[in-house]
C-alpha positions in Angstrom: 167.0 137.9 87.9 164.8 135.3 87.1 166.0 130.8 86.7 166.5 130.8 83.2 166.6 127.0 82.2 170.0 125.8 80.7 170.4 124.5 77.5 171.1 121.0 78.7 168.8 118.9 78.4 166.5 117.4 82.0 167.0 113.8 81.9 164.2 113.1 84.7 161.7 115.6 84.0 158.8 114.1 86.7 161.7 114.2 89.6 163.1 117.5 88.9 159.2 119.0 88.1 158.2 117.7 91.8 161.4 119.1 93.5 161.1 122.6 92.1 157.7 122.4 93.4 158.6 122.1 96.6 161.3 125.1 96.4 158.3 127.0 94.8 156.4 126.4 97.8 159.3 127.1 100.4 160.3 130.6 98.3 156.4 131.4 98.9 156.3 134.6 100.4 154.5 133.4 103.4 156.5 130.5 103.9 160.3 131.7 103.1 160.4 133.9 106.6 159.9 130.1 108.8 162.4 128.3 106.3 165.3 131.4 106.9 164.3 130.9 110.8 164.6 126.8 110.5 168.0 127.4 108.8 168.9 129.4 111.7 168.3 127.2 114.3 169.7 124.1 112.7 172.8 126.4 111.9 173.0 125.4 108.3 174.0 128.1 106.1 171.9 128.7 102.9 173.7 127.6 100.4 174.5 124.2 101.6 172.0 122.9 99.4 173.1 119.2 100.4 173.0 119.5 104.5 169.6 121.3 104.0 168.0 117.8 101.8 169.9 115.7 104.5 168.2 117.5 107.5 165.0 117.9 106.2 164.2 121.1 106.3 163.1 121.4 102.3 160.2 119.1 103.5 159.1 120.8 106.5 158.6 123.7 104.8 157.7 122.7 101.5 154.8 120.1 103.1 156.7 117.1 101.8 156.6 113.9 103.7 160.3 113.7 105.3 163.0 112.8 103.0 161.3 112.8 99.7 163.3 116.1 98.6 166.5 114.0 99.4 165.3 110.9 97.9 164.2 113.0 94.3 167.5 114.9 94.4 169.5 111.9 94.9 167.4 110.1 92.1 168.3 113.3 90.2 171.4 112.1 87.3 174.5 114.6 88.0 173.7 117.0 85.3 169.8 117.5 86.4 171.2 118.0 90.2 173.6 121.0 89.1 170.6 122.6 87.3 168.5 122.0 90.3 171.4 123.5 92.4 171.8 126.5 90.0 167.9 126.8 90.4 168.5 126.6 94.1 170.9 129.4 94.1 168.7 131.3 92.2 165.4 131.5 94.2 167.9 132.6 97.5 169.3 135.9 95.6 165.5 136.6 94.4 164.3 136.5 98.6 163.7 139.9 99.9 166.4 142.4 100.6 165.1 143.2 103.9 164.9 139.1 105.1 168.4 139.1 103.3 169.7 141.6 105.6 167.6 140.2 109.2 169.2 136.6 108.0 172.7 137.9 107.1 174.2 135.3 108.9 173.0 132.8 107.1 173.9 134.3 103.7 177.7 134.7 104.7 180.1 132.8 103.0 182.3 132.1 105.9 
């Protein structure tokens, strides 16, 4: 199931281009195995979308510098930021079923 983009219209285009970027680089295939392992060990689950921006972990992964995910999801206007989260949810139902099923923890919804 591939992100299809929503009829709604991106307000900041640059922001929300340079953010998916980064999750394009952190759903890589040889990157997405060390971001389910970070997630692990910083016990966040993976769809907390907003305790993942506030620890960082987008940016180690995706090569940011620290805290520019936050700072371009935060500059994001509230519309833009539920297509980014919808996005989000997207690119973790597309990871492998195999990684799905070694980081079933993290994909529990309790």
């Amino acid at each position: 199931m591939a992100f299809e983009q929503a009829t709604i219209r991106i307000a900041n285009e640059r922001a929300f281009g340079e953010l998916r970027a980064v999750l394009d680089q952190v759903f890589a295939a040889d990157r997405v195995t060390k971001y389910l392992k970070k997630l692990s060990g910083q016990n966040i689950r993976i769809r907390e979308l907003e305790a993942i921006l506030a620890a960082g972990t987008l940016d180690v992964i995706g090569g940011a510098r620290l805290g520019a995910a936050r700072s371009l999801y935060q500059s994001l206007t509230v519309s833009d930021q539920a297509q980014m989260r919808e996005l989000y949810l997207s690119k973790i139902e597309e990871v492998d079923q195999v990684l799905r099923a070694r980081f079933s923890k993290l994909y529990r919804y309790y």
